[in-house]
N, CA, C and O atoms as a GROMACS GRO file, in nm:
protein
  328
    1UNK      N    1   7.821   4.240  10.348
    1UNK     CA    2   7.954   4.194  10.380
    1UNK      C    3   8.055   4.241  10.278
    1UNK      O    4   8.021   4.273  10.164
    2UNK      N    5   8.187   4.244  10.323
    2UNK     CA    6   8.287   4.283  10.249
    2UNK      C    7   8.328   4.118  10.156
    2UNK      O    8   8.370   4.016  10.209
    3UNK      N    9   8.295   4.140   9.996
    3UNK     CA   10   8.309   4.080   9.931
    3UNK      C   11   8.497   3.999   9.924
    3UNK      O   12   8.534   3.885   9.893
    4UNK      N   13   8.559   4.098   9.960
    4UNK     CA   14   8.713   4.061   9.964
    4UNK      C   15   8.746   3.963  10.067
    4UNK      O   16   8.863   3.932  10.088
    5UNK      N   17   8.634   3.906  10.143
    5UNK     CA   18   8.659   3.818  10.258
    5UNK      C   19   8.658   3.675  10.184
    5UNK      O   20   8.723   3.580  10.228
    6UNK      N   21   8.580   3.666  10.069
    6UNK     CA   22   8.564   3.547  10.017
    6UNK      C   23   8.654   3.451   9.981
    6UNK      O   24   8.766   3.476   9.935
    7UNK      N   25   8.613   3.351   9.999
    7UNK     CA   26   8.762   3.205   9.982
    7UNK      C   27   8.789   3.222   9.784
    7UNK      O   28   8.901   3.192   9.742
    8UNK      N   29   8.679   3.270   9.683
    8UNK     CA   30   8.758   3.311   9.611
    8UNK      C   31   8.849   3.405   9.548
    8UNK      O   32   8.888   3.417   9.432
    9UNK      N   33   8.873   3.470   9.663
    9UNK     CA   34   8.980   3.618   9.658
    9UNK      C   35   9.129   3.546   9.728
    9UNK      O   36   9.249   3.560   9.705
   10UNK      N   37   9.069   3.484   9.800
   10UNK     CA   38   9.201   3.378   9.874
   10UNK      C   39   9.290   3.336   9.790
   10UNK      O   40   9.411   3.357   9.785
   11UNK      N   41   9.210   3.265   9.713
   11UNK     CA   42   9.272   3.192   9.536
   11UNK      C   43   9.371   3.285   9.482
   11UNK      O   44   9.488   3.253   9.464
   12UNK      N   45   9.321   3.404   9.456
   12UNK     CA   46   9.369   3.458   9.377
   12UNK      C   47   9.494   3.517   9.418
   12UNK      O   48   9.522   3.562   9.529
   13UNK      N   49   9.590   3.509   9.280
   13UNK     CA   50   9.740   3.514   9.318
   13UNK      C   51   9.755   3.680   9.324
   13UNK      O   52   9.673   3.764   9.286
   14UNK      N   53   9.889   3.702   9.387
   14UNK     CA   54   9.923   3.744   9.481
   14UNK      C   55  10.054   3.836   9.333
   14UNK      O   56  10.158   3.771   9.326
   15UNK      N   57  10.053   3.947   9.243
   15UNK     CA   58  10.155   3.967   9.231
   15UNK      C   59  10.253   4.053   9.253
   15UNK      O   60  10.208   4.165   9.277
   16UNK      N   61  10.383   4.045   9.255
   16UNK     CA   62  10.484   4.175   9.279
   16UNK      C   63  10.553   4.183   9.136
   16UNK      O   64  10.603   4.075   9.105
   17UNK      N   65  10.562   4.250   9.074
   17UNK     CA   66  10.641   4.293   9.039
   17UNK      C   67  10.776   4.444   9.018
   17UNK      O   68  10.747   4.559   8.982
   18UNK      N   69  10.851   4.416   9.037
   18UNK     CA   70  10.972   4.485   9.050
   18UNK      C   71  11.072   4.498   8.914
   18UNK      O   72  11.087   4.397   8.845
   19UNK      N   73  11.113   4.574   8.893
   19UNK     CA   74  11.195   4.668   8.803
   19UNK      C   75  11.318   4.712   8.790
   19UNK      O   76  11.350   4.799   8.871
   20UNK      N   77  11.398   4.678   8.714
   20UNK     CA   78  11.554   4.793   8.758
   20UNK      C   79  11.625   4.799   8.612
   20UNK      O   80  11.643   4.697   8.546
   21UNK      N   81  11.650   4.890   8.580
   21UNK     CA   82  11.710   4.912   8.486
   21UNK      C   83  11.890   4.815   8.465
   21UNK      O   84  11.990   4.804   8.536
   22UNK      N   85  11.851   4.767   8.339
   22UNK     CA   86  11.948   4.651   8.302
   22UNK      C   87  12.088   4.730   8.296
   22UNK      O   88  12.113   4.816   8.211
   23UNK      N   89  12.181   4.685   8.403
   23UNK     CA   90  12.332   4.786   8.379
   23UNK      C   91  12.434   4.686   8.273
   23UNK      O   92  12.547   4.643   8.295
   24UNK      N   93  12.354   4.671   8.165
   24UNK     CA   94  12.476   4.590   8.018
   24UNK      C   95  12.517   4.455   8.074
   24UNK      O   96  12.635   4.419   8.077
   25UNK      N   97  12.374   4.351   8.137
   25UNK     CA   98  12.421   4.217   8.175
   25UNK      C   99  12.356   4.150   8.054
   25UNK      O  100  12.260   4.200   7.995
   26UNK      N  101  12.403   4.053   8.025
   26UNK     CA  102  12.391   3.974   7.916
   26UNK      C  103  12.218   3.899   7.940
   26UNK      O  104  12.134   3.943   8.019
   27UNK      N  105  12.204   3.804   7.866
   27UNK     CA  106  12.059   3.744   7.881
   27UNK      C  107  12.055   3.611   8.007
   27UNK      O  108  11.960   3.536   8.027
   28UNK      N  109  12.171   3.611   8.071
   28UNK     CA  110  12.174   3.504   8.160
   28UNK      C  111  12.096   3.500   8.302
   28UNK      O  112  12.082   3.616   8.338
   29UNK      N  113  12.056   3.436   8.370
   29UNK     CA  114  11.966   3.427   8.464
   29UNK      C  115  12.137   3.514   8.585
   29UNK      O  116  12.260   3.513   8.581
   30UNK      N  117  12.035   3.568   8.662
   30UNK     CA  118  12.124   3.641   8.768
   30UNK      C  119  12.177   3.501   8.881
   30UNK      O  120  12.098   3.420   8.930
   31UNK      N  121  12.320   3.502   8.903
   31UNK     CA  122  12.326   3.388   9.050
   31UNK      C  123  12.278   3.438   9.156
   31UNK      O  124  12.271   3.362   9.253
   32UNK      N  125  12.234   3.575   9.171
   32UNK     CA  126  12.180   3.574   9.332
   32UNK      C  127  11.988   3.575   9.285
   32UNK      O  128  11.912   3.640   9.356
   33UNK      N  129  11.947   3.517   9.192
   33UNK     CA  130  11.792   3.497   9.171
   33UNK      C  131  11.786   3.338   9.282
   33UNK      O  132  11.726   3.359   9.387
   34UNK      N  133  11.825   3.233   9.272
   34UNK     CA  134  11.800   3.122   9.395
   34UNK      C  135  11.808   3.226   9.510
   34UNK      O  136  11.704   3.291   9.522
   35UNK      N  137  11.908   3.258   9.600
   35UNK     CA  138  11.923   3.343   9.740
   35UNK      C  139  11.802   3.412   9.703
   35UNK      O  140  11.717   3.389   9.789
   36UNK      N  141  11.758   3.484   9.616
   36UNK     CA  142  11.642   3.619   9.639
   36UNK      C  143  11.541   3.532   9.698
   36UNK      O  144  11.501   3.581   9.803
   37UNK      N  145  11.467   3.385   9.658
   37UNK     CA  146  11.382   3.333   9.603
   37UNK      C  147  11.380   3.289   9.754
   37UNK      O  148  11.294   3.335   9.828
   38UNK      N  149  11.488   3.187   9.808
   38UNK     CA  150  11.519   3.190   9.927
   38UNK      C  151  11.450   3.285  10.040
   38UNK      O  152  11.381   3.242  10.132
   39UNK      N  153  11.469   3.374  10.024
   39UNK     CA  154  11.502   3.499  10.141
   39UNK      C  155  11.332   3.522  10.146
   39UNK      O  156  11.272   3.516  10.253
   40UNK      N  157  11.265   3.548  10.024
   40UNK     CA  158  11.200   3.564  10.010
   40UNK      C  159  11.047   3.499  10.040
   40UNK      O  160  10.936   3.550  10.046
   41UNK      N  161  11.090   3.380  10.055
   41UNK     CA  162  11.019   3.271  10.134
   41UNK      C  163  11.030   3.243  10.238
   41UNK      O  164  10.963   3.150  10.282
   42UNK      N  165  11.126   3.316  10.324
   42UNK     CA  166  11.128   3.335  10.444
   42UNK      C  167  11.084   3.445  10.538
   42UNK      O  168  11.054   3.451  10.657
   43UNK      N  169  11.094   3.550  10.413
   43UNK     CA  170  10.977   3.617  10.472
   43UNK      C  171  10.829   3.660  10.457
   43UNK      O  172  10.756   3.726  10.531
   44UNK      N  173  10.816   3.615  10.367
   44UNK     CA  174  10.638   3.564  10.328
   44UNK      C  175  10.626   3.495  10.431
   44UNK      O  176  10.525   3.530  10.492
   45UNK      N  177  10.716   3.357  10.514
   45UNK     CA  178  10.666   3.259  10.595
   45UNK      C  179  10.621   3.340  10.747
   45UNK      O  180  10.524   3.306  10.814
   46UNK      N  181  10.715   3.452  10.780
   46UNK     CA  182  10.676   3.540  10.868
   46UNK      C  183  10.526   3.513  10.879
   46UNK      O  184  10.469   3.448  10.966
   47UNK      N  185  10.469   3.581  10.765
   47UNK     CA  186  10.324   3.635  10.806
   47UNK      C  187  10.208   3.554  10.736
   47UNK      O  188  10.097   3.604  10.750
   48UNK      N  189  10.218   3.415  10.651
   48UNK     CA  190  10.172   3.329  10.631
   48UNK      C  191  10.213   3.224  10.596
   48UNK      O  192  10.319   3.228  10.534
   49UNK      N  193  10.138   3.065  10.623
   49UNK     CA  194  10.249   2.945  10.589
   49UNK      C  195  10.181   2.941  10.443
   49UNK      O  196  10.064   2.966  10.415
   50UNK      N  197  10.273   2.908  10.369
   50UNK     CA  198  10.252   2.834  10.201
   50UNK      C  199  10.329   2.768  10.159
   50UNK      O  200  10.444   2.797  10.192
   51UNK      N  201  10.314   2.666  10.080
   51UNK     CA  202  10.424   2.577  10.037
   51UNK      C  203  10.513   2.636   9.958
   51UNK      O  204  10.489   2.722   9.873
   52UNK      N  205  10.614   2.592   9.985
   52UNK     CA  206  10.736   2.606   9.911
   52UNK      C  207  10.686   2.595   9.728
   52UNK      O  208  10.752   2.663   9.650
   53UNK      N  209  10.586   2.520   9.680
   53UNK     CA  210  10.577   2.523   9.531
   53UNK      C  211  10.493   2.670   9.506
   53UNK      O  212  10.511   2.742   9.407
   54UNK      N  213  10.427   2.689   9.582
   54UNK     CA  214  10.343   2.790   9.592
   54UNK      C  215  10.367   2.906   9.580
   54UNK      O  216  10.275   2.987   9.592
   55UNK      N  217  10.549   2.964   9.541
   55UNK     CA  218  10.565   3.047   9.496
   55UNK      C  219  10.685   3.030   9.407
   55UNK      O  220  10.785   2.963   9.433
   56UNK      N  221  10.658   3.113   9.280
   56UNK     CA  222  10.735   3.116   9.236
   56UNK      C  223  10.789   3.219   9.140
   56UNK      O  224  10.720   3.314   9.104
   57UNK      N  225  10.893   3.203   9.105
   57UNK     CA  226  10.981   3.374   9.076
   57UNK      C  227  11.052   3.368   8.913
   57UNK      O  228  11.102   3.263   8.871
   58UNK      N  229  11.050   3.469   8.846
   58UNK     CA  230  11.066   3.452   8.712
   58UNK      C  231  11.154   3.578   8.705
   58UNK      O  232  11.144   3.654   8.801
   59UNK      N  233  11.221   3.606   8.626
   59UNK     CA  234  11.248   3.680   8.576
   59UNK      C  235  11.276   3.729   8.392
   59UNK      O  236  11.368   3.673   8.333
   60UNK      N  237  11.224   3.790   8.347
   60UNK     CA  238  11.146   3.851   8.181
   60UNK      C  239  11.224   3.977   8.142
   60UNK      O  240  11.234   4.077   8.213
   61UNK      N  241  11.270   3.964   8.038
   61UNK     CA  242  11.346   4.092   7.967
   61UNK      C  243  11.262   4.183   7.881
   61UNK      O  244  11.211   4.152   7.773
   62UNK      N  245  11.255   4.293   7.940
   62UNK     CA  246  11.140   4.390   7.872
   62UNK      C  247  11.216   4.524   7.815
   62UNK      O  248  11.229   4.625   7.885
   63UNK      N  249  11.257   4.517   7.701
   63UNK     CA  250  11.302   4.625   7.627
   63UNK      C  251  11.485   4.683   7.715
   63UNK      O  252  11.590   4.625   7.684
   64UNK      N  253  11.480   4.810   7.827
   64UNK     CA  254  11.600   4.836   7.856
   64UNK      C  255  11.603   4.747   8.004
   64UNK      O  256  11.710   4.742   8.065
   65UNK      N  257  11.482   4.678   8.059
   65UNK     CA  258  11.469   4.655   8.214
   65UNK      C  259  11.457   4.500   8.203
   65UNK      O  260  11.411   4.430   8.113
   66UNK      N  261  11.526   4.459   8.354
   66UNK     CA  262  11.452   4.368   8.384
   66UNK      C  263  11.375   4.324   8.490
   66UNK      O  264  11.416   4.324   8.606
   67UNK      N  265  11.245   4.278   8.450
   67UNK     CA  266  11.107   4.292   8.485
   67UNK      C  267  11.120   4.147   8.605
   67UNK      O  268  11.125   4.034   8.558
   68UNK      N  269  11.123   4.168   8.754
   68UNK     CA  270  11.131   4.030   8.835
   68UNK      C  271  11.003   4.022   8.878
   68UNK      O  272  10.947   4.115   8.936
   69UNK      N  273  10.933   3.877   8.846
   69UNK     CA  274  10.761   3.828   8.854
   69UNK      C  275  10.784   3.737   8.954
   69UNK      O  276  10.865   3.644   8.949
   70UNK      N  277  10.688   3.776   9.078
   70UNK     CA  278  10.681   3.680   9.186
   70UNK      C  279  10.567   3.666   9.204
   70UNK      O  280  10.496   3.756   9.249
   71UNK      N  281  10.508   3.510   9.161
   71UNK     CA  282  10.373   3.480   9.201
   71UNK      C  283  10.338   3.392   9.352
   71UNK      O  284  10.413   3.296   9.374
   72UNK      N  285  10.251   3.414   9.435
   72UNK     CA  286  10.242   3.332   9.556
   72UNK      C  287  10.081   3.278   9.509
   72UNK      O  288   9.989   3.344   9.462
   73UNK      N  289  10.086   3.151   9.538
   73UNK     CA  290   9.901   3.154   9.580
   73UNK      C  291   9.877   3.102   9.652
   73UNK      O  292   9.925   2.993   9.683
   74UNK      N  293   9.758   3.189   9.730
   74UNK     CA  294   9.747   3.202   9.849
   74UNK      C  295   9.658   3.086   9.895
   74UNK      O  296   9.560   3.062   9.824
   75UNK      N  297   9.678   3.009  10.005
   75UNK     CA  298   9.618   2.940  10.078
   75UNK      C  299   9.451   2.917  10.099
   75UNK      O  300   9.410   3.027  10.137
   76UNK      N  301   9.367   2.848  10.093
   76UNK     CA  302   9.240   2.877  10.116
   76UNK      C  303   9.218   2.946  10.221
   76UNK      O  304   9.132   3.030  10.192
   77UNK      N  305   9.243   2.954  10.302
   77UNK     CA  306   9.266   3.000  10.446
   77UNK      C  307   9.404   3.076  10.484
   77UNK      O  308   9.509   3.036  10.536
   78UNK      N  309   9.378   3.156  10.455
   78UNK     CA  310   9.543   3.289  10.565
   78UNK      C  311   9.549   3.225  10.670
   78UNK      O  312   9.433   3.220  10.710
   79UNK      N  313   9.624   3.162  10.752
   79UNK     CA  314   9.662   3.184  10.875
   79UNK      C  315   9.789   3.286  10.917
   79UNK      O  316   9.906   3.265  10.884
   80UNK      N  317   9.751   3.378  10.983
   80UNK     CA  318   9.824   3.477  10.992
   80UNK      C  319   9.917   3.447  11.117
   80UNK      O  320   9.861   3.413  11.221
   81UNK      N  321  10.097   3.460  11.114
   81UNK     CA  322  10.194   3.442  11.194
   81UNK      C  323  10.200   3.540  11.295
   81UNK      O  324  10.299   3.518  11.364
   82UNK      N  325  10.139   3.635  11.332
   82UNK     CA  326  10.183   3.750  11.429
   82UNK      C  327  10.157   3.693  11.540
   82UNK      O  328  10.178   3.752  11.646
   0.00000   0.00000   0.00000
């Protein structure tokens, strides 16, 4: 059997991270990071249900970039929306 089917691969989180070069904004959290976080949970909900705590979004200052961390974890069970 394909080992990746297992309920402990399920567990395991889920990450994205994304990148963009910092255009001279100060150290303050961005106002459109809530809306991203938003949007973003709406479309994860597309194609699986997870709770709303169940993901969550950071953003980390790494030298000239800043580095946006989105963790989901995943459900014991996928139920898939299609």
């Amino acid at each position: 059997g394909n080992e990746k089917k297992t309920a402990s691969v399920a567990k395991e989180r889920l990450q994205i991270i994304l990148a963009h070069e910092r255009a001279g904004r100060g150290t303050a959290t961005p106002d459109y990071l809530p809306a991203l976080q938003e949007e973003l949970m709406a479309v994860i909900a597309k194609y699986i249900h997870i709770d709303r705590d169940s993901l969550k979004v950071q953003l980390d200052k790494h030298d000239q970039y800043d580095v946006l961390e989105l963790n989901i974890t995943l459900p014991e069970k996928v139920n898939a929306r299609r």
